[in-house]
Each structure stands twice: as C-alpha cells, then as structure tokens.
DSSP file (Angstrom, degrees, kcal/mol; ACC not computed):
  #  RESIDUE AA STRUCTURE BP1 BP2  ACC     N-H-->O    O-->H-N    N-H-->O    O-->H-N    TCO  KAPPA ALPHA  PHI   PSI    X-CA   Y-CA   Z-CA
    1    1 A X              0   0    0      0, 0.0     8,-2.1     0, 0.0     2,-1.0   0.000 360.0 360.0 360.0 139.1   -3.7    4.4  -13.2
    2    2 A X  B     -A    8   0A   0     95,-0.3     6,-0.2     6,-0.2    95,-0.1  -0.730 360.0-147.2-118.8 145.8   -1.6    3.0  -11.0
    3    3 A X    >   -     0   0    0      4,-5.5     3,-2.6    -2,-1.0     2,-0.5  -0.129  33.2 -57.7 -91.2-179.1   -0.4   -0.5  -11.5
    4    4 A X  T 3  S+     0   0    0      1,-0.2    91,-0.2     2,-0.1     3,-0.2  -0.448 123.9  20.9 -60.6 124.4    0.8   -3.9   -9.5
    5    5 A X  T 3  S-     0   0    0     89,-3.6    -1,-0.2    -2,-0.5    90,-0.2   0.461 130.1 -68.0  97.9  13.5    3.5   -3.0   -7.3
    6    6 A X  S <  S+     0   0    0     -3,-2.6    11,-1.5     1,-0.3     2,-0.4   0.472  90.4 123.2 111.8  -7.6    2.9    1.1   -6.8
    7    7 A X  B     -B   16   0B   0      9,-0.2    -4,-5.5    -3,-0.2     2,-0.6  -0.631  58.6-124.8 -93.6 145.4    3.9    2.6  -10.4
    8    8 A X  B >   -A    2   0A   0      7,-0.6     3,-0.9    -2,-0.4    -6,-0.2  -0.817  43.2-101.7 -81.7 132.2    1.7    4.8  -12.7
    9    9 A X  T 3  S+     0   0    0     -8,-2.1     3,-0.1    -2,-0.6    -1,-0.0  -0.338 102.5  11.6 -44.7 139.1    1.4    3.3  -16.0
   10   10 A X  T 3  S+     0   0    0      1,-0.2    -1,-0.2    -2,-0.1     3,-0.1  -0.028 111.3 104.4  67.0 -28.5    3.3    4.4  -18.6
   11   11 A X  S <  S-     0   0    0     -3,-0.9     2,-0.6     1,-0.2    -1,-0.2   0.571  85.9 -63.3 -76.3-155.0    5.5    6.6  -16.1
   12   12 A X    >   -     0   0    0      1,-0.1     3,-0.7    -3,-0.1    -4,-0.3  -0.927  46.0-154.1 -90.8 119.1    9.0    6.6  -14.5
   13   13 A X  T 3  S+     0   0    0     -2,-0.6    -1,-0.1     1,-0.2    -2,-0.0   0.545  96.6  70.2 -57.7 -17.2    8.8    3.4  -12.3
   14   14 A X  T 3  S+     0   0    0     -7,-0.0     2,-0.5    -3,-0.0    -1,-0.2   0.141  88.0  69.4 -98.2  48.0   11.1    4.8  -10.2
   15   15 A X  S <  S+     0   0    0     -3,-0.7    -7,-0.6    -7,-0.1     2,-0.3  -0.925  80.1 128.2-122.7 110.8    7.9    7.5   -9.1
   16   16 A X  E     -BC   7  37B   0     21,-1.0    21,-1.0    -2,-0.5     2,-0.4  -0.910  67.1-102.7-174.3 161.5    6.0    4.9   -7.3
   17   17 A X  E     + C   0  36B   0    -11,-1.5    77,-0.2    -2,-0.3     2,-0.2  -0.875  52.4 146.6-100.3 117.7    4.3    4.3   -4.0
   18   18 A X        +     0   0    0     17,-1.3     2,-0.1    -2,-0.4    -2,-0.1  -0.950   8.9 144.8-159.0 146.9    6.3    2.1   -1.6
   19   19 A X        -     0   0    0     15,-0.2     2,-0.3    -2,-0.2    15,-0.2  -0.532  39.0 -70.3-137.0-131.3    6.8    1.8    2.2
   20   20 A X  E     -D   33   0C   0     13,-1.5    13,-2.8    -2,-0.1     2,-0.5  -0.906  30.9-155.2-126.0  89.8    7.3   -0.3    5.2
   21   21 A X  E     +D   32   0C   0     -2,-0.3     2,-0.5    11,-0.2    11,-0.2  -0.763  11.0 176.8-120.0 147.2    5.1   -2.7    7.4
   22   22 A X  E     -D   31   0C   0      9,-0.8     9,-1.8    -2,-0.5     7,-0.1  -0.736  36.6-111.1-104.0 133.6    5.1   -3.9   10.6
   23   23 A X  E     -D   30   0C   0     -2,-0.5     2,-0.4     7,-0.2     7,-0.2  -0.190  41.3-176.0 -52.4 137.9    2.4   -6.3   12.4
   24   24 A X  E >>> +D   29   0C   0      5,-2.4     5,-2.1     1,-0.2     4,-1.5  -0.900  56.8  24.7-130.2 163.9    0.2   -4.2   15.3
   25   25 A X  T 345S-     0   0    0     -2,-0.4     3,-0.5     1,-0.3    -1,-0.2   0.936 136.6 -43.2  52.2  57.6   -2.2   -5.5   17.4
   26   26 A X  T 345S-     0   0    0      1,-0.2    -1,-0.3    -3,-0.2    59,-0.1   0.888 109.1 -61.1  60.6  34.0   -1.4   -9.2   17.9
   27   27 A X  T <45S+     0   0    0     -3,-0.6    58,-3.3     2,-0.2    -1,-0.2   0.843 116.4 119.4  89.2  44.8   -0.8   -9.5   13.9
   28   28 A X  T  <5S+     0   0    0     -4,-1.5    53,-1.8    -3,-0.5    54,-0.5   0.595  78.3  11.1 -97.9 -21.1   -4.5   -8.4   13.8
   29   29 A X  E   <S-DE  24  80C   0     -5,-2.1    -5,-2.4    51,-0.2     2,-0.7  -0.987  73.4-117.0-159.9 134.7   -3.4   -4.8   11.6
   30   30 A X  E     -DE  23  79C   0     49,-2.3    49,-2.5    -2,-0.4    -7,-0.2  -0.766  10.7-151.6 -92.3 128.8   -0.5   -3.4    9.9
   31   31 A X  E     -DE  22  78C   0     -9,-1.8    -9,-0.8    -2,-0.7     2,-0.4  -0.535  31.5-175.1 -63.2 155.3    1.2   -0.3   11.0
   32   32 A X  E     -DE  21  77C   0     45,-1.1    45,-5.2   -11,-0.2     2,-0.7  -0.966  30.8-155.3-170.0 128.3    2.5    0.9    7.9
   33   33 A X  E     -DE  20  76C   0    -13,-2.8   -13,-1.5    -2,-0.4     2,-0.3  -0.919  27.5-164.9-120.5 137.3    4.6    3.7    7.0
   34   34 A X        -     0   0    0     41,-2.8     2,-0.7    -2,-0.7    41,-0.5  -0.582   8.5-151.8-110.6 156.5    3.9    4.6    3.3
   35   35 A X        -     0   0    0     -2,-0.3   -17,-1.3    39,-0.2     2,-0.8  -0.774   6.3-152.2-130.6  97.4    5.9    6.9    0.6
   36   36 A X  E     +C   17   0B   0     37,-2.9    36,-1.3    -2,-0.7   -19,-0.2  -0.656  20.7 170.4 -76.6 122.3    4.4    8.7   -2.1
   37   37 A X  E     +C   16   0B   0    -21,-1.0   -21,-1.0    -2,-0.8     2,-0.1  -0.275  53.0 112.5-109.8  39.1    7.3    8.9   -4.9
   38   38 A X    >   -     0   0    0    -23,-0.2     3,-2.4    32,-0.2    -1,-0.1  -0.276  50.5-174.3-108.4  34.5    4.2   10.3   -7.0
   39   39 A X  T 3  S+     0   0    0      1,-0.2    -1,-0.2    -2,-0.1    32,-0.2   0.416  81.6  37.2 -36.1 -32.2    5.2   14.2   -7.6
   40   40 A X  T 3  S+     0   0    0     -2,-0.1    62,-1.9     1,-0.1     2,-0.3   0.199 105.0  82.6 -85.1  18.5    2.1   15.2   -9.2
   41   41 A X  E <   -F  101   0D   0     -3,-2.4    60,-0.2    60,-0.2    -3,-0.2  -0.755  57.3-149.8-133.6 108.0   -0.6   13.1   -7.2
   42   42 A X  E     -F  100   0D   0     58,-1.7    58,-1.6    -2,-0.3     2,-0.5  -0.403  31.5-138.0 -31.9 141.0   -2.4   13.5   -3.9
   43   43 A X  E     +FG  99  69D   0     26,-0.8    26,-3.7    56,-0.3    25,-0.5  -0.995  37.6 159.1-115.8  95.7   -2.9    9.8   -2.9
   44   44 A X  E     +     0   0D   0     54,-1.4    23,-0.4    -2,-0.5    55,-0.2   0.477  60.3  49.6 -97.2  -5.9   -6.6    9.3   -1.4
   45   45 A X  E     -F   98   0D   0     53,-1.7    53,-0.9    21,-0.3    21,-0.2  -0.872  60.6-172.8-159.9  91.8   -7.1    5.7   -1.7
   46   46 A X        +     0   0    0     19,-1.7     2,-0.2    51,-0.3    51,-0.2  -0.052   6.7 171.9 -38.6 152.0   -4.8    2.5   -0.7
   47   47 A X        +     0   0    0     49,-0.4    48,-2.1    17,-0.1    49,-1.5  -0.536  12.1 177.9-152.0 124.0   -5.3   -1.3   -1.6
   48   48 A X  E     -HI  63  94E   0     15,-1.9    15,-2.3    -2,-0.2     2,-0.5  -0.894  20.9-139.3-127.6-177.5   -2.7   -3.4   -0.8
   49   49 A X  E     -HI  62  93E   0     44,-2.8    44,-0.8    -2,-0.4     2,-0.4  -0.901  18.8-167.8-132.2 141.0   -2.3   -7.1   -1.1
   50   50 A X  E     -HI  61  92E   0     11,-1.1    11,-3.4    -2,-0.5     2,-0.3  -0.998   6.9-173.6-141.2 146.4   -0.7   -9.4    1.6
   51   51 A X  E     -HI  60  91E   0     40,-1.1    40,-1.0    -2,-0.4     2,-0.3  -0.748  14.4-156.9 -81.2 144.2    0.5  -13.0    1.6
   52   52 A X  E     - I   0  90E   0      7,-1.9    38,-0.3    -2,-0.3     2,-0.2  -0.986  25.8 -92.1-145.1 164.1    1.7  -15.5    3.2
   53   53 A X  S    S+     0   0    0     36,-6.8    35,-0.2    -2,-0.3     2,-0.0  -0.633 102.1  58.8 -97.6 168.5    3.6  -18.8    2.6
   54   54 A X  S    S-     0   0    0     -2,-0.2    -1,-0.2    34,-0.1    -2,-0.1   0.432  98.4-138.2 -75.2 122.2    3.1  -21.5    2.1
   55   55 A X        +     0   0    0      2,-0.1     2,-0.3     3,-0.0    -2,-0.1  -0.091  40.3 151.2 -41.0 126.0    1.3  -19.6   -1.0
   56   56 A X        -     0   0    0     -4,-0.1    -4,-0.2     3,-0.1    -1,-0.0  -0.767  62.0 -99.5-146.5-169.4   -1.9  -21.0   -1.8
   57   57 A X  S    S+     0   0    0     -2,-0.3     3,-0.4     1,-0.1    -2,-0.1   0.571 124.2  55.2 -92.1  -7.1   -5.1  -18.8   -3.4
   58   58 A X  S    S+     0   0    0      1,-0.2     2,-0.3     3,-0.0    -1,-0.1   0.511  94.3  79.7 -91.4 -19.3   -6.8  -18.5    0.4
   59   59 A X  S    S+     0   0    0     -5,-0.1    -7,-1.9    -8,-0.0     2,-0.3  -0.041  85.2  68.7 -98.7  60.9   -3.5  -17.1    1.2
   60   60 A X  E     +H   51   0E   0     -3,-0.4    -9,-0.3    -2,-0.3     2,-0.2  -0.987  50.1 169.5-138.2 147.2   -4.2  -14.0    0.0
   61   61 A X  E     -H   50   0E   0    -11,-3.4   -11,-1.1    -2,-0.3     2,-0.6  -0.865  22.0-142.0-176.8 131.7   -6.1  -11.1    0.5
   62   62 A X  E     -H   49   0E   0     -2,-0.2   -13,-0.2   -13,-0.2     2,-0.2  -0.739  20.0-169.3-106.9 115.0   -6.6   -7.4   -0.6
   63   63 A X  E     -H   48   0E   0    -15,-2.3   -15,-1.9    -2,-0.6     2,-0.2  -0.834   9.0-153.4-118.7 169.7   -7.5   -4.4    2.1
   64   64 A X        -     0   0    0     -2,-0.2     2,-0.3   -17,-0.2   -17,-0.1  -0.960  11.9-176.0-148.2 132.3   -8.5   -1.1    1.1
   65   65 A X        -     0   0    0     -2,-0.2   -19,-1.7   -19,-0.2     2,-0.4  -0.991  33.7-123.6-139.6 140.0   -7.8    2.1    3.7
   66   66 A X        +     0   0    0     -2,-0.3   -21,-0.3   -21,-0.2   -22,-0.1  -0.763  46.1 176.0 -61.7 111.1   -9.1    5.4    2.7
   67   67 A X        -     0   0    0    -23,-0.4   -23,-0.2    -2,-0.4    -1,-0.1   0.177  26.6-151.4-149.6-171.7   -5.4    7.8    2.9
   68   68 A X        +     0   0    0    -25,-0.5     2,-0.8    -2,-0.1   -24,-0.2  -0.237  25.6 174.2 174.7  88.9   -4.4   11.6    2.1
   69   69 A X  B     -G   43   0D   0    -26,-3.7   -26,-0.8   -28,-0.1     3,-0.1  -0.863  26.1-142.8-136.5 132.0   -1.0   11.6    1.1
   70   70 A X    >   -     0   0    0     -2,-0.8     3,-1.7   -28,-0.2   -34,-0.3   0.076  43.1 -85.1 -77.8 160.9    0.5   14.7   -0.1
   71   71 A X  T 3  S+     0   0    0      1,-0.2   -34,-0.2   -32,-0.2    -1,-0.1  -0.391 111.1  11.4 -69.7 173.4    3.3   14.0   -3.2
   72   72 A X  T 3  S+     0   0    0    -36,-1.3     2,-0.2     1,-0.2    -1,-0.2   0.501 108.0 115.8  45.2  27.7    7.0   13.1   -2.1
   73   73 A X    <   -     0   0    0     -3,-1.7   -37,-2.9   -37,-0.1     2,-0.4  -0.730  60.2-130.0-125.2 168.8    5.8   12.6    1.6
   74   74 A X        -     0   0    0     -2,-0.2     2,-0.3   -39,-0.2   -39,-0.2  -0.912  22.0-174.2-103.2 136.7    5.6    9.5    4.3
   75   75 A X        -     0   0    0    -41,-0.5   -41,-2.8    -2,-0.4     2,-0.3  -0.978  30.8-128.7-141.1 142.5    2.4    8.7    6.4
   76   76 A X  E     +E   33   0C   0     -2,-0.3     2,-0.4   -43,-0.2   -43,-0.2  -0.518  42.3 177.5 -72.4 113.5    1.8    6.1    9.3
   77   77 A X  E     -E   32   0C   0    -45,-5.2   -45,-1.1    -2,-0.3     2,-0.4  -0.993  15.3-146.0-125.8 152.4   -1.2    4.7    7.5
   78   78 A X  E     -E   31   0C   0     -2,-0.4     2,-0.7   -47,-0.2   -47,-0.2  -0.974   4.3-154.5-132.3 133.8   -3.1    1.3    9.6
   79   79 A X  E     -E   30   0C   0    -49,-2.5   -49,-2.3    -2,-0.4     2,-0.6  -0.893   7.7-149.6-111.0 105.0   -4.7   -1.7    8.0
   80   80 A X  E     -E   29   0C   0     -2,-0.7   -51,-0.2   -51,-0.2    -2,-0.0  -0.681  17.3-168.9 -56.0 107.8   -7.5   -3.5   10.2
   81   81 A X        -     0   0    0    -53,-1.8    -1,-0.1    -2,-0.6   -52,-0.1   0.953  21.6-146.2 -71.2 -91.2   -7.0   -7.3    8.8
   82   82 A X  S    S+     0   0    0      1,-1.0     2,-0.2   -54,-0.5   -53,-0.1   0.219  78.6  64.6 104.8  10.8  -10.0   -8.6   10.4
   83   83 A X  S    S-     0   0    0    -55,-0.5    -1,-1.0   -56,-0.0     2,-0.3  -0.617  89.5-101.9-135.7-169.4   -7.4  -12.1   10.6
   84   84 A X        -     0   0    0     -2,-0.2     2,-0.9    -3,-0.1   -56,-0.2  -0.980  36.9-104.0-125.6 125.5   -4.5  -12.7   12.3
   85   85 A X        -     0   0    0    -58,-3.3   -56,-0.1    -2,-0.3     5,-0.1  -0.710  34.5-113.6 -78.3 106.8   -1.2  -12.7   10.6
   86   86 A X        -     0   0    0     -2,-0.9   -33,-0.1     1,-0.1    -1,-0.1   0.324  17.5-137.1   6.7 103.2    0.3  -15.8   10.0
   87   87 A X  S    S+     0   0    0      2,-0.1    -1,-0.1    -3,-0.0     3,-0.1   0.566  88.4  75.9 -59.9   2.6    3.6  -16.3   12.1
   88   88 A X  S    S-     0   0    0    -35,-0.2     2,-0.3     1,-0.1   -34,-0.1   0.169 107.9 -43.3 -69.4-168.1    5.1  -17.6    9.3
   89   89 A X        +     0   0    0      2,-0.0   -36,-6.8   -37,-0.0     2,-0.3  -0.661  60.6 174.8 -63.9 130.9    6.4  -15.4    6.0
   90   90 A X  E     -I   52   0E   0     -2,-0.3     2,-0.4   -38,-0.3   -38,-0.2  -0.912   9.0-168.4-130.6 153.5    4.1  -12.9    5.1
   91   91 A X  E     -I   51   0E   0    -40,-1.0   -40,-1.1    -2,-0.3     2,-0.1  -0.988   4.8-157.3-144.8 134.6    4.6   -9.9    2.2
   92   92 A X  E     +I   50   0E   0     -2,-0.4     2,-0.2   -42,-0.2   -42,-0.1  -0.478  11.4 177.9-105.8-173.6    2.7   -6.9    1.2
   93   93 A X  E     -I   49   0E   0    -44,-0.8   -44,-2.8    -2,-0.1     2,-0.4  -0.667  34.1-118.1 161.4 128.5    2.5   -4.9   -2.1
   94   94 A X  E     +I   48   0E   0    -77,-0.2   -89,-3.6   -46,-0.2   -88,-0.3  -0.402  37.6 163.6 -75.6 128.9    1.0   -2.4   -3.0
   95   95 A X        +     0   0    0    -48,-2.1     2,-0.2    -2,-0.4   -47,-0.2   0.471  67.7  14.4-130.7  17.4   -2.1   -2.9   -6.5
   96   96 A X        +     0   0    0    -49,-1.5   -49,-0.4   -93,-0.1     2,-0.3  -0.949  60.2 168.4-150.2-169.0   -4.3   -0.3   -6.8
   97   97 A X        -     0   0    0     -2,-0.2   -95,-0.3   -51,-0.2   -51,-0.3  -0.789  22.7-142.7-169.6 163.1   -4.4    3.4   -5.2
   98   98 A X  E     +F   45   0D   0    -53,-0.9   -53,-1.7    -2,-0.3   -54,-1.4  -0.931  28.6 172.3-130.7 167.3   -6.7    6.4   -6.2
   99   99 A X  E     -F   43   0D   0    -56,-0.3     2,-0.4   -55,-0.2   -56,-0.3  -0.862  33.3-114.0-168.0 166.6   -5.3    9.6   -6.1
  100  100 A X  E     -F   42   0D   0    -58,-1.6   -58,-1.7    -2,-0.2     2,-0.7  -0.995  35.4-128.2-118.6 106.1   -5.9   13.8   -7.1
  101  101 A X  E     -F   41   0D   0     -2,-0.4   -60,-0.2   -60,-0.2   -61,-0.0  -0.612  22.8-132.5 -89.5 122.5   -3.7   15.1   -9.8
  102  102 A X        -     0   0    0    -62,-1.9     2,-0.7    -2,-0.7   -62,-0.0   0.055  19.4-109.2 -59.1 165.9   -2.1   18.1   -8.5
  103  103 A X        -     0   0    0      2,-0.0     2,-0.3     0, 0.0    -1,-0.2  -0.891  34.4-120.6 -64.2  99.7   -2.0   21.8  -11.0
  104  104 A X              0   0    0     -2,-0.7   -64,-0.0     1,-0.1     0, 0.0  -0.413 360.0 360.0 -52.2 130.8    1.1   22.5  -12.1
  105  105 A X              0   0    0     -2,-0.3    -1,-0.1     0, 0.0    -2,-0.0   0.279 360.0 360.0 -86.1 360.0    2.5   26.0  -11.0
C-alpha cells in the first residue's frame, strides 16, 4: 500500500514515487514528469493531491490519472484539473497509487 507522500508502507522510504510539476494549459492541467523509485512495482494508478495557499479545506483537491510506469523509470504523465490553478502558491504530493508487483528473477 502505498502511503501519503509516495512510500510503501513498512518499506525503505527512500523507494518512493516522486517527480516534478509544471502548470499546462492556462494552469488548467499539470504536465508532470513522475519517478518510480518502486523496484518491484509496475505503477498503474496515480492520485495526487494539490493545494494552494492561503490553505483552506476547498483548497484542496485529489485527481486520479490512470499511468503504466515501469520500476526505476520517469514518465510525462498529465492531470486534466477541470479548474484553473491558482496564480498564487500551489503544491502537489503524491497519496495513493495502485501498482503490479513484479516476479522476481
């Protein structure tokens, strides 16, 4: 199971799923380049959570993008907001994923 901020539970935390995003489309979607540090999991399934300040509970909001990302690799993955992102400070993080655990060879 993978926990708030990209670690399997129980695991090595530094094995974790983490990237980089940038606003696309008029801060309508993030481009997003993502890193599975997961060595034994196909990564099929995303959710991240984004923010923005000034922090309130409506400024937040969790999107979910169907993925395939092989272990120890980077992929351009893109999140349709369905808003506009806040020209203000905004922060992602990753909380849930689903994922294929690989056979050891």
């Amino acid at each position: 199971m993978i926990t708030f901020g990209g670690f399997l539970k129980g695991e090595d935390e530094r094995q974790k799923i983490e990237g980089t995003c940038r606003p696309a489309d008029f801060g309508n979607a993030l481009t997003c380049d993502v890193y599975n540090g997961l060595p034994k999991w196909r990564v099929t399934e995303l959710v991240i959570r984004i923010t923005w300040a000034p922090y309130s509970n409506s400024d937040v909001r969790d999107f979910r993008e169907r993925v395939s990302i092989a272990p120890l690799t980077t992929v351009a993955v893109s999140f349709r907001l369905g808003t506009q992102l806040p020209v203000t400070r905004w922060s992602w993080l990753v909380v849930a994923a689903k994922g294929v655990e690989l056979e050891q060879r």
